[in-house]
ZAVO-782176 format. One record per residue (C-alpha): z, y, x; residue number from 1; residue in three letters. Coordinates in steps of 0.5 Angstrom, whole numbers. Each point is the difference from the previous one (the first is absolute). Layout:
BEGIN
Z,Y,X,NUM,ala
...
This chain:
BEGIN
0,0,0,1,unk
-1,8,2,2,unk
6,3,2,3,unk
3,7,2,4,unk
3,-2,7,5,unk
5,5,5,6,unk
-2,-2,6,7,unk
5,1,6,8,unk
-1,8,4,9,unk
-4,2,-6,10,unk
2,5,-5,11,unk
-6,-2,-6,12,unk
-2,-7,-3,13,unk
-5,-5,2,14,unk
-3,-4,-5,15,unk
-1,-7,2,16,unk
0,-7,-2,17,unk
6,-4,-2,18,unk
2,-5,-2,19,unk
5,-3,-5,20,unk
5,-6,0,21,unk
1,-6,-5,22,unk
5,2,-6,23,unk
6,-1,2,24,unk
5,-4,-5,25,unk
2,7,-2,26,unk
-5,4,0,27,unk
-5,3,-3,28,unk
-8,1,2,29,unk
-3,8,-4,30,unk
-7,2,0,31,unk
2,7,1,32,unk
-3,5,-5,33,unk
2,8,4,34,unk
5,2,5,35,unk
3,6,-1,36,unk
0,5,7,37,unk
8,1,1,38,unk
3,5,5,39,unk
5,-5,2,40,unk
-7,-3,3,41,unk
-2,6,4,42,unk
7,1,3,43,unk
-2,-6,3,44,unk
-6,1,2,45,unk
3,7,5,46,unk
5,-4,2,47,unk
6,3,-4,48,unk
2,-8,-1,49,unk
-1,-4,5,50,unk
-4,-8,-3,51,unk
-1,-6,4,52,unk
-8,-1,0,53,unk
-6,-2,-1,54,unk
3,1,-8,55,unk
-4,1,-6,56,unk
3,6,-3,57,unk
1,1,-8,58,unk
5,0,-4,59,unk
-2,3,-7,60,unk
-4,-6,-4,61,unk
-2,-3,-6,62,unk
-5,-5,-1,63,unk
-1,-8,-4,64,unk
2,-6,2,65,unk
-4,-5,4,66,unk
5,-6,1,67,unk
7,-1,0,68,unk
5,-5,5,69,unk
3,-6,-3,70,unk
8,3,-2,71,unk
-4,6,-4,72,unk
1,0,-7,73,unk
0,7,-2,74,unk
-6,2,1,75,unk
-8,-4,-1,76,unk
-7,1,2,77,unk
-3,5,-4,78,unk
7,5,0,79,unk
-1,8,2,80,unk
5,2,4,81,unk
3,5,4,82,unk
3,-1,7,83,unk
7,4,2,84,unk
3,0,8,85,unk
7,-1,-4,86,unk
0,-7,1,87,unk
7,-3,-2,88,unk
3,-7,1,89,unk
4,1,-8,90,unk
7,-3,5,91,unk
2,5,5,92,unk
6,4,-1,93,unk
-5,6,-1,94,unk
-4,-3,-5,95,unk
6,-2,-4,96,unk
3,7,0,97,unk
-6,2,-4,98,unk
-3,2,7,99,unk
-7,-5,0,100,unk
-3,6,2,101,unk
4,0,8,102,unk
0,-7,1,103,unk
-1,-2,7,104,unk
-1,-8,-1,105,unk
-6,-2,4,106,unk
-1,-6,-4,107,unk
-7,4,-3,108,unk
-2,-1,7,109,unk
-3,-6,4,110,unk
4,-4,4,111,unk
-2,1,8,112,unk
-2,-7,1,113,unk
-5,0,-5,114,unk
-7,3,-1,115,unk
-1,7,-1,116,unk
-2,2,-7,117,unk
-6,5,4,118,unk
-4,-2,6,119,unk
-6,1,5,120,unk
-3,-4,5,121,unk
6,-4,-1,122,unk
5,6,2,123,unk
6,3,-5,124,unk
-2,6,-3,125,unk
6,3,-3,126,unk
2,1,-8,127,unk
2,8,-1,128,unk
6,1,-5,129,unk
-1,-7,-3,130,unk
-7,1,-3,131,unk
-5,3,5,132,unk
-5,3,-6,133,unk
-6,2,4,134,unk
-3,-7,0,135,unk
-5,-3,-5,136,unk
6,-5,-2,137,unk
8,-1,0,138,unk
4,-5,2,139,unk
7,2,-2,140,unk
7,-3,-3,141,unk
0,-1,-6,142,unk
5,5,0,143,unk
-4,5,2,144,unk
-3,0,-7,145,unk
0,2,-6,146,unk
-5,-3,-6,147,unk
-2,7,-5,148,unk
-4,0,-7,149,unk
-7,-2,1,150,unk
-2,7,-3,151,unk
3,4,5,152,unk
-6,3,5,153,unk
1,-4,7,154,unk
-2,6,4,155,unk
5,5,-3,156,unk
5,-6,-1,157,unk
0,1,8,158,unk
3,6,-1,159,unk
6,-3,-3,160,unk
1,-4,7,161,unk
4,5,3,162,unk
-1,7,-1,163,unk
0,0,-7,164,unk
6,-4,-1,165,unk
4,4,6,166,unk
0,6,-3,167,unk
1,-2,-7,168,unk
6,-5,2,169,unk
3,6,3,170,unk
1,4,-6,171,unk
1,-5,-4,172,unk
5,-4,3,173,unk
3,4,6,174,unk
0,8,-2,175,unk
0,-2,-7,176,unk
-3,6,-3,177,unk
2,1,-7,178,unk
-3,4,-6,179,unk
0,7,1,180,unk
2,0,8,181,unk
-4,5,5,182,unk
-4,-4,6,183,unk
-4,2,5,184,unk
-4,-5,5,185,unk
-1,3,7,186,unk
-7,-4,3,187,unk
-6,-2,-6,188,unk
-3,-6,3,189,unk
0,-7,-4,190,unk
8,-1,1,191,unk
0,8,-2,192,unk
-4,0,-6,193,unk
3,-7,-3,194,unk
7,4,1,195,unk
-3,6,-5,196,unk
-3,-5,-5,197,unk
7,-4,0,198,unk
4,7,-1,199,unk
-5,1,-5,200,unk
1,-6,-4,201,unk
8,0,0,202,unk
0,7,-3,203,unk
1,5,5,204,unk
-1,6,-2,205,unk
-2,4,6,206,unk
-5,-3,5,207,unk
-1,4,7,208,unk
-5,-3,4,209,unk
0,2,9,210,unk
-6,-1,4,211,unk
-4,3,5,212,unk
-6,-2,-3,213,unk
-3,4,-7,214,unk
-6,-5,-2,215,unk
6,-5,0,216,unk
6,5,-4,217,unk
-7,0,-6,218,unk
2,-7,1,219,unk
7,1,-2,220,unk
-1,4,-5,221,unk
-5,-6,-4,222,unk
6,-5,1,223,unk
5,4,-3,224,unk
3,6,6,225,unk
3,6,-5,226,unk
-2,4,6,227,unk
-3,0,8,228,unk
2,2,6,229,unk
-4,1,6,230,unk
6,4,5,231,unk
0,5,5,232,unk
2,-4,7,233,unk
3,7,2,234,unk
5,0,-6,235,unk
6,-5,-1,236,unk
-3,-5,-5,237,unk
6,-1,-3,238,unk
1,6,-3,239,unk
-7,0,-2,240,unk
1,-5,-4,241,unk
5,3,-3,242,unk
-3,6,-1,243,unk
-6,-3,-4,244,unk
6,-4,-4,245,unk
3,6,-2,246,unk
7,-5,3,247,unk
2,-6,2,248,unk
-3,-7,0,249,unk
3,-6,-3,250,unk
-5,-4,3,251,unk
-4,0,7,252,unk
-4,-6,2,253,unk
-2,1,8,254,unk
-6,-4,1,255,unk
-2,3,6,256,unk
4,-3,6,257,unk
0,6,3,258,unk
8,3,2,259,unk
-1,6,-3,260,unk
-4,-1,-6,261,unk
7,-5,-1,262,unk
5,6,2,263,unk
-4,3,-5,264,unk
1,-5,-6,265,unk
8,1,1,266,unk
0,8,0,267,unk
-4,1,-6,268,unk
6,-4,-4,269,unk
4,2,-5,270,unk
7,-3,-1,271,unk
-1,-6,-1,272,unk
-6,0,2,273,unk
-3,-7,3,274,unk
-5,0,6,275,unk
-4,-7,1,276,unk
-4,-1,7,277,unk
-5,-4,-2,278,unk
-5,2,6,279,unk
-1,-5,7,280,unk
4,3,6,281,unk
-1,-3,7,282,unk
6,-3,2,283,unk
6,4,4,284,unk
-4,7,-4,285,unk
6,4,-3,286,unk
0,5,-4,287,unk
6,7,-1,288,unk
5,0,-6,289,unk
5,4,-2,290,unk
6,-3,-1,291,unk
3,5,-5,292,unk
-6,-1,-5,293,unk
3,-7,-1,294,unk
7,3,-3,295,unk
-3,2,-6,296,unk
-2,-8,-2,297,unk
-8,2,3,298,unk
-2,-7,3,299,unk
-6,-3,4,300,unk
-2,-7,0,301,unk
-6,-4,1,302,unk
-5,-5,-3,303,unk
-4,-5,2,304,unk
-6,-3,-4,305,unk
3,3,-6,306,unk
8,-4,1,307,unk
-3,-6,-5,308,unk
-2,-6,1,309,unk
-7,0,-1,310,unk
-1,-6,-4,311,unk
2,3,-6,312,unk
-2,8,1,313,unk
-7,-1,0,314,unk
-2,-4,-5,315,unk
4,7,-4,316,unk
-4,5,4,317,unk
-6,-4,-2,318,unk
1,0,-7,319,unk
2,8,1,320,unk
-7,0,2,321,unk
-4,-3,-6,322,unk
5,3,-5,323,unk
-2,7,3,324,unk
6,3,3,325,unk
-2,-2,8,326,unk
-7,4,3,327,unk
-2,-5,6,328,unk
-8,2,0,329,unk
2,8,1,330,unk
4,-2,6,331,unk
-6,-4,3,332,unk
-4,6,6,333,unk
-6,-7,1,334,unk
-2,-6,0,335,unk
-3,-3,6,336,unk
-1,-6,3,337,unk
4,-4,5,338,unk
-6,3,6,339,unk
1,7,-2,340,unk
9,-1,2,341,unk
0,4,5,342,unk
-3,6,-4,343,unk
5,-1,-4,344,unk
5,1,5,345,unk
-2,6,3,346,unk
0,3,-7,347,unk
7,-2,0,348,unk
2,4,6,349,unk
-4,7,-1,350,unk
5,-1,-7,351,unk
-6,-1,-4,352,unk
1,-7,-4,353,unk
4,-1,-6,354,unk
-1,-7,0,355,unk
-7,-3,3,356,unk
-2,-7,-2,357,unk
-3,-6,3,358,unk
-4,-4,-5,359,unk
-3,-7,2,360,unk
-2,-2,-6,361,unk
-1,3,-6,362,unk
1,-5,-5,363,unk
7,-1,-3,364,unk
């Protein structure tokens, strides 16, 4: 199959053949229908995060079952699916307390006495975050998957993988945004833009959106922001924010990564008020918070990929989307093929792209 491919001492993606292992007792075979272009991929890609490789880069998928291992009994040839990073071995501690979403079991991981489930020329290609999405096929455990109704657009389910579900799950589970409360959401990529939509869709009654880019504040605004932000860099953005607001925030989402986008979150708080950090910081980054602004019950938090376990979440964020109340075409930048995934990077890095996916095949 053709892959999307990081090679050692390159900072772009080379497509090459690789090949894909036998099913696995647990695991499942998917044809890979589009992979979403996340940030956390580039962030690999400029050596931010550090991988092992060759790898095959991906992580946000949707496709149809091809084939399932012996011990599979939730899923069967035919069924669509989207894949998750968030594997969870259902026994941990974590998993237990309600966490799934935070295991650390490797049991969603070959044993290293046995084949690889990626390879070329007889040699270990490296699985990405559990799923490596940049390949015409999937091989995953099965807990890396999760089965959705068949009226579901595949393309716009990939969204669904990781974006959509981050930025939903943080409003939803982790700042639990109530009716009537004012938000404002500091980066308006696909993480950011499913942050708007999911404060639009709890009620909130004032929805500020911050970016730099004003094609992607239009954006916003069609999801559900109330009112946009393009900021001054030489006035501080908090008080921007509030300016804008006429007060203090109940609500700051930060899905930058960036320190000062994340101090901001928490200064533009009202008492009471709550930031949740949604965006990737390197490791050992840290970012100033005044001690005294957490007297007055104001807190900070983080989320990750949205605090639930994805098995439940999105076969609910699928639904929201047929009943009408969850927009995934208007947070699509373009469709391209697997070929064309270095453009698509490139555009992330000028701060372009929404969301750019990659089509491989364009029946679902």
């Amino acid at each position: 199959m053709k892959a999307a491919v990081f090679e050692e001492g390159r900072s772009d993606l080379v497509i090459q053949d690789v090949e894909v292992g036998a099913v696995g007792p647990n695991e499942v075979l998917i044809r890979t229908v589009a992979a979403g272009l996340c940030h956390s991929d580039l962030n690999h890609l400029n050596g931010v995060f550090d991988i092992p490789r060759p790898s095959v880069l991906g992580h946000e998928s949707a496709g149809v079952v091809l084939e399932v291992g012996s011990e599979v009994v939730d899923f069967e040839p035919g069924d669509h699916v989207i894949t998750c990073l968030a594997t969870f071995c259902g026994h941990c501690e974590r998993c237990l307390a309600g966490r799934s979403y935070l295991c650390e079991s490797p049991m969603s991981l070959r044993d290293p006495s046995d084949a690889p489930r990626l390879s070329r020329d007889g040699q270990e290609m490296h699985q990405f975050l559990n799923v490596s999405s940049f390949a015409e096929m999937l091989l995953v455990h099965e807990r890396a998957v999760v089965r959705i109704d068949k009226r579901m657009p595949l393309d716009l389910a990939a969204l669904i993988g990781c974006g959509v579900t981050t930025g939903l799950g943080a409003v939803f589970n982790k700042a639990k945004v109530q009716p009537g409360q004012s938000v404002v959401v500091l980066g308006c990529g696909g993480i950011g833009l499913s942050a708007i939509q999911g404060a639009r869709i709890a009620g909130a009654s004032e929805i500020i959106a911050v970016d730099l880019n004003a094609d992607k504040l239009g954006v916003a605004k069609t999801l559900g922001a109330t009112a946009t932000l393009a900021p001054d860099p030489d006035r501080d953005l908090a008080e921007q924010i509030k300016e804008l607001a006429k007060g203090e925030i109940d609500h700051a989402l930060e899905a930058v990564g960036v320190a000062s986008t994340a101090t901001a979150a928490l200064e533009c708080l009202g008492v009471g008020g709550v930031a949740t950090i949604i965006g990737l910081m390197p490791a050992g980054r840290t970012f100033p918070v005044q001690g005294r602004l957490l007297l007055d019950d104001r807190r900070i938090q983080g989320a990750y990929m949205g605090a639930q376990n994805f098995r439940l979440a999105m076969p609910r964020y699928v639904e929201m989307y047929l009943d009408g109340r969850l927009l995934l075409e208007e947070m699509v930048s373009s469709r391209i093929e697997l070929e064309d995934v270095n453009i698509g990077f490139d555009s992330m890095r000028k701060g372009e792209a929404l969301r750019d996916l990659i089509i491989f095949d364009q029946q679902n």
